[in-house]
KETIDO-519729 format. One record per residue: residue number from 1; x, y, z of N, C-alpha, C in turn. Coordinates in steps of 0.2 Angstrom, whole numbers, always signed. Layout:
BEGIN
 seq n.east n.north  n.up ca.east ca.north ca.up c.east c.north  c.up
 NUM      X       Y     Z       X        Y     Z      X       Y     Z
...
//
This chain:
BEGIN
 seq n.east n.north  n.up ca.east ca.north ca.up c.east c.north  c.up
   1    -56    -135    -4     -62     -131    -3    -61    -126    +3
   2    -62    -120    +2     -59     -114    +8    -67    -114   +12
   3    -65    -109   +16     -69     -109   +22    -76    -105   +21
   4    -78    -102   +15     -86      -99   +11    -89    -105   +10
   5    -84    -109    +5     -89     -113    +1    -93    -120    +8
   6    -85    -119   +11     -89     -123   +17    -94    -124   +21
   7    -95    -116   +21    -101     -112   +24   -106    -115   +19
   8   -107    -111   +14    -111     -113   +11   -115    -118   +10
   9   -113    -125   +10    -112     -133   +12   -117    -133   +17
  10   -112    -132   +23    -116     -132   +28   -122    -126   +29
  11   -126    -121   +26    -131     -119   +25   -135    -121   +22
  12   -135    -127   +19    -139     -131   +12   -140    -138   +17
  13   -136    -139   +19    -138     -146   +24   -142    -145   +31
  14   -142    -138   +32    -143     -136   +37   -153    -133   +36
  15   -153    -132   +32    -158     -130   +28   -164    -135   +28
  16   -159    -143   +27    -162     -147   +24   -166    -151   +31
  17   -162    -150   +36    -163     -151   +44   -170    -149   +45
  18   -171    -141   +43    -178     -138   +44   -177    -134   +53
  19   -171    -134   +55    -170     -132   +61   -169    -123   +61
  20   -173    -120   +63    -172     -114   +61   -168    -110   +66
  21   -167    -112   +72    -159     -109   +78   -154    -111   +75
  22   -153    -117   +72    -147     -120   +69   -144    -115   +62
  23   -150    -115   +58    -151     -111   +54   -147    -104   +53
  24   -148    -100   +58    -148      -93   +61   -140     -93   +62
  25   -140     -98   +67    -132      -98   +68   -125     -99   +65
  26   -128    -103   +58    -124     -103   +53   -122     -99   +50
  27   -128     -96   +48    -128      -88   +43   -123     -82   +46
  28   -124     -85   +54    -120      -80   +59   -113     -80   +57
  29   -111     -86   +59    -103      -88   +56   -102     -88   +50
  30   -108     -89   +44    -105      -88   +40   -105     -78   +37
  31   -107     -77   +39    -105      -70   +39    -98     -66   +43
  32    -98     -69   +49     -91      -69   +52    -84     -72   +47
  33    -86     -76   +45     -80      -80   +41    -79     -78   +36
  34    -84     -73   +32     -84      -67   +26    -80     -61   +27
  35    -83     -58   +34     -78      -52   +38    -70     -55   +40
  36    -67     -61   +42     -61      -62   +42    -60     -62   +35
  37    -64     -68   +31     -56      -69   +24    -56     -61   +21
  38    -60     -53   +21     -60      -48   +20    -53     -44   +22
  39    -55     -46   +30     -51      -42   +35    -43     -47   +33
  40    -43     -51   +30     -38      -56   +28    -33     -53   +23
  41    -39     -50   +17     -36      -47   +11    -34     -42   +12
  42    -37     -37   +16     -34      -30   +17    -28     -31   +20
  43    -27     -35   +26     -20      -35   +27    -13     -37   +24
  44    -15     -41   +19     -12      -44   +16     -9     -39   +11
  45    -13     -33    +8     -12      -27    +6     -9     -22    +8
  46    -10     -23   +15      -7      -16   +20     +2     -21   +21
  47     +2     -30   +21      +8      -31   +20    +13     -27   +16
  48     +9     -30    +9     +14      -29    +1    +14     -21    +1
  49    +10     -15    +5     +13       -8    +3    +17      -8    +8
  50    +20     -11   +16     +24       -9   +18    +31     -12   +17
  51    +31     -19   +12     +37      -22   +10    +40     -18    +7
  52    +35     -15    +0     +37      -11    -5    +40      -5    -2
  53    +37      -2    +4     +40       +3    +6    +48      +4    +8
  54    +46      -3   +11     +52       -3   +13    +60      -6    +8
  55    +56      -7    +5     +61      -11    -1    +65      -1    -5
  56    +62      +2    -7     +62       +7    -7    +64     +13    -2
  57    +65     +12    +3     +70      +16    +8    +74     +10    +9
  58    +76      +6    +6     +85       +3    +6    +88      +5    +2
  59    +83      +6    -5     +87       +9    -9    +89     +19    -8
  60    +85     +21    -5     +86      +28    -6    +91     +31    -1
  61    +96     +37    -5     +99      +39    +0    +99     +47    -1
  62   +101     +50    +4    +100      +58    +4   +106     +59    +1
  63   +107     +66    -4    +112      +68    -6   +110     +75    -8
  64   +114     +80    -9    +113      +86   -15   +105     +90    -9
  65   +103     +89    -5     +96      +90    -1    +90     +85    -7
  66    +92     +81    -7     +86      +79   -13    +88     +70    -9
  67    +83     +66   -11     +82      +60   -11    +85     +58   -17
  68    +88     +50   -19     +88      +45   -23    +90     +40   -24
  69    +86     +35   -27     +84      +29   -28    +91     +26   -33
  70    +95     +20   -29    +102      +16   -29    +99     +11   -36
  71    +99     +12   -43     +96       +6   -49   +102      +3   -50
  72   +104      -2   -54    +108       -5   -58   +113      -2   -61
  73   +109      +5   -65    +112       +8   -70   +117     +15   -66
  74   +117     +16   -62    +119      +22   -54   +111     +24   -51
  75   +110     +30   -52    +105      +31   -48    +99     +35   -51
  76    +95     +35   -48     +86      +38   -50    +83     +45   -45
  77    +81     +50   -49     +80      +53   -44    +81     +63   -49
  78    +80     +68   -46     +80      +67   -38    +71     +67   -34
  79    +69     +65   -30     +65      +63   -28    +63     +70   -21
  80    +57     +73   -19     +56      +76   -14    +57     +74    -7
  81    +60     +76    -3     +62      +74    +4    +57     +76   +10
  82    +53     +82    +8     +47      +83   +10    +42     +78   +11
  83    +40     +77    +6     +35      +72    +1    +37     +62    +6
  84    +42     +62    +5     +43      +54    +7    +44     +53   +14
  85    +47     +60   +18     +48      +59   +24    +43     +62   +28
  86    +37     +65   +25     +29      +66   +27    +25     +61   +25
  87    +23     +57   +18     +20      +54   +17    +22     +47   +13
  88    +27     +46   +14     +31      +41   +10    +31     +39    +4
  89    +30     +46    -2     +28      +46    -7    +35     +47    -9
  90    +37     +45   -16     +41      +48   -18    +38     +51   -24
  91    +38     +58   -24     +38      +64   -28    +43     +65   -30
  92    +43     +65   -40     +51      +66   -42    +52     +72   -45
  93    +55     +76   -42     +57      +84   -44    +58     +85   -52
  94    +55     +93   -52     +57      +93   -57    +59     +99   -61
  95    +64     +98   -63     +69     +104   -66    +64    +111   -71
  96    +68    +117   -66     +67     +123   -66    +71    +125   -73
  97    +69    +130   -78     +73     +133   -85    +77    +132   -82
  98    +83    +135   -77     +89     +133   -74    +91    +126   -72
  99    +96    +122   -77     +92     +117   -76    +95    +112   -70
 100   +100    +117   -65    +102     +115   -59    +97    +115   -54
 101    +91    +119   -55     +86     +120   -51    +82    +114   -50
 102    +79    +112   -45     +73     +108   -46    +66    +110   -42
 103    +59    +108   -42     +54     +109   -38    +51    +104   -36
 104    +46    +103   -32     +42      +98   -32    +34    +101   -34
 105    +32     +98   -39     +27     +101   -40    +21     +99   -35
 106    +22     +97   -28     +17      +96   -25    +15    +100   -19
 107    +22    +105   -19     +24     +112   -15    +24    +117   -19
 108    +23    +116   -28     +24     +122   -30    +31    +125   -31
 109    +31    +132   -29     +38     +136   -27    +37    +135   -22
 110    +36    +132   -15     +39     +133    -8    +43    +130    -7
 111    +47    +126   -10     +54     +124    -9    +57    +122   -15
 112    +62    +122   -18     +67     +122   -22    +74    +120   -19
 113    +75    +115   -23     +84     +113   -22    +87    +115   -28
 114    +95    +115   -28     +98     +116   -31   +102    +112   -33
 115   +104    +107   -36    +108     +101   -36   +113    +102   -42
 116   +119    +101   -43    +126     +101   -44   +128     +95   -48
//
């Protein structure tokens, strides 16, 4: 049984008393107990994006002025160096009619690499 339905338990037994400060203070906690198991899950979410994040900057390496991700098959990519070392996004570039050229479309034309 987790710590809600506990609450809740104890607000029906509580109820049953007819104690109305007892009452009050239950409802208090269990309102508190609602605000932790939330504040519980949001962290556990701000965990799993910084694992992720991280599991992804061991794979990437700078090359060529571009980012790219180390897979099984060689490599992935190329990815913006802007974009990931601002916002830890990888942004995957993308080739110009030239097809050594590349863009981010997140800058538009304000930066262009050239990869080889």
């Amino acid at each position: 049984m987790g710590v809600l339905e506990t609450a809740k338990d104890v607000v029906q037994i509580v109820q049953k008393i007819d104690n109305i400060e007892l009452y009050k203070q239950i409802l208090e906690l269990q309102s508190e107990a609602i605000k932790i198991v939330e504040e519980n899950l949001a962290l556990r979410d701000q965990v799993r994006e910084l694992e992720d994040k991280l599991r992804i900057k061991d794979k990437l390496t700078y090359e060529l002025g571009c980012y790219w991700i180390a897979t099984s098959d060689g490599r992935e990519g190329p990815f913006c160096t802007h974009c990931w070392d601002r916002d830890n996004k990888l942004v995957r570039l993308t080739p110009t009619p030239k097809a050594s050229h590349f863009f981010c479309m997140t800058h538009k034309d304000k930066d262009a690499w050239t990869v080889s």
